[in-house]
Each structure stands twice: as structure tokens, then as C-alpha cells.
N, C-alpha and C positions, 0 to 999 in steps of 0.2 A: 911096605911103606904106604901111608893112608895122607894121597894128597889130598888138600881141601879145597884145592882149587882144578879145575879138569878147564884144557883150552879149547876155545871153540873151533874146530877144524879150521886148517889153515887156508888161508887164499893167498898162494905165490912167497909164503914162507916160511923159513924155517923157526922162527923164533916167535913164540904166539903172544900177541898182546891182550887179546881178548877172554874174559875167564868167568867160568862158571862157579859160583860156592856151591859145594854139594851139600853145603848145610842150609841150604836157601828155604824155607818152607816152600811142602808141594804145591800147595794153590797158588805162589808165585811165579814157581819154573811152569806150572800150566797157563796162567796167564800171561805169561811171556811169550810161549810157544804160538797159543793160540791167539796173539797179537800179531804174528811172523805169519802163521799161517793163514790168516783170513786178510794181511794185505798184498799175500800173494799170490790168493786168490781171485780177491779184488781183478789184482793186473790182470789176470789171464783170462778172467769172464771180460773186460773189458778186450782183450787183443780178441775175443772169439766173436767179439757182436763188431767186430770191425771188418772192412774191406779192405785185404794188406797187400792187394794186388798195386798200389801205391805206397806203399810203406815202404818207407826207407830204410837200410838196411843197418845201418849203422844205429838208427833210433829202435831198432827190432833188439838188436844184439843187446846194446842198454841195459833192454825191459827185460832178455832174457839173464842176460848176469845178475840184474837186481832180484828178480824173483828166484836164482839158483842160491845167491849169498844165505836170504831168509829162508829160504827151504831146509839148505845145511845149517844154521844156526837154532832153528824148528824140529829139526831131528835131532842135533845134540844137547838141547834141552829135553826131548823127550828120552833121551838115553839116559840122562842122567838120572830123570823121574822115575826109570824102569829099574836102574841099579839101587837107587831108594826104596822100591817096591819091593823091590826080592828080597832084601838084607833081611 
């Protein structure tokens, strides 16, 4: 079966709302990706030129789920770039 839509790995469940078209032209899913990964990169040059010896831990966890969500959403667009590549 050739779904057209592929979900984007789930966070906490089982039924996915979020979807990728595998028919999306590639310069989109790379622009996509590379819009995910460069602001969460961002976050984390910012968390490294910081002093977190006060940082609160609660606002740490935050930055780290937001930059884990983009990360996984960053790799599953790049998956799907990659299964377009090989076909």
C-alpha cells in the first residue's frame, strides 16, 4: 500500500495528527527541515553562551522538549527526502 501521507513521529500518542505529503516537492521538505533545524540550533547556541548555574529547571526542560519536538520533526522530513531520493 503507497500511503501519501507518512505521520510525523508521535509525542505521547497513538493516533498521529500531524502529516507529511510524500508528494511535497524536495526543496520544500528541505526547507522545512532546515527551518526546524536551524531554530534549534538557535536555542542551543543560545543555552551554551549562558550561565545555567541559575537556570531554572523547569524553563531548561521547556527549551529541551522544544528543541527535541523540532529535531524529531527535522529527521522525519529528512526521511522522507531520503525515501524520495532512493525511489
Amino acid at each position: 500500500m503507497n500511503k501519501q501521507y507518512i505521520p510525523l513521529t508521535g509525542i505521547d500518542s497513538l493516533i498521529p495528527c500531524l502529516l507529511i505529503d510524500k508528494n511535497t516537492p524536495l526543496d520544500v521538505l528541505h526547507a522545512n527541515s532546515t527551518a526546524r533545524l536551524l531554530a534549534v540550533t538557535q536555542v542551543l547556541e543560545s543555552l551554551a553562551r549562558l550561565d545555567l548555574k541559575d537556570a531554572d529547571s523547569a524553563d531548561l526542560q521547556h527549551l529541551a522538549n522544544a528543541s527535541a519536538i523540532l529535531l524529531r520533526d527535522s529527521c522525519d522530513l529528512l526521511d522522507v527526502m531520503g525515501w524520495r531520493l532512493q525511489a
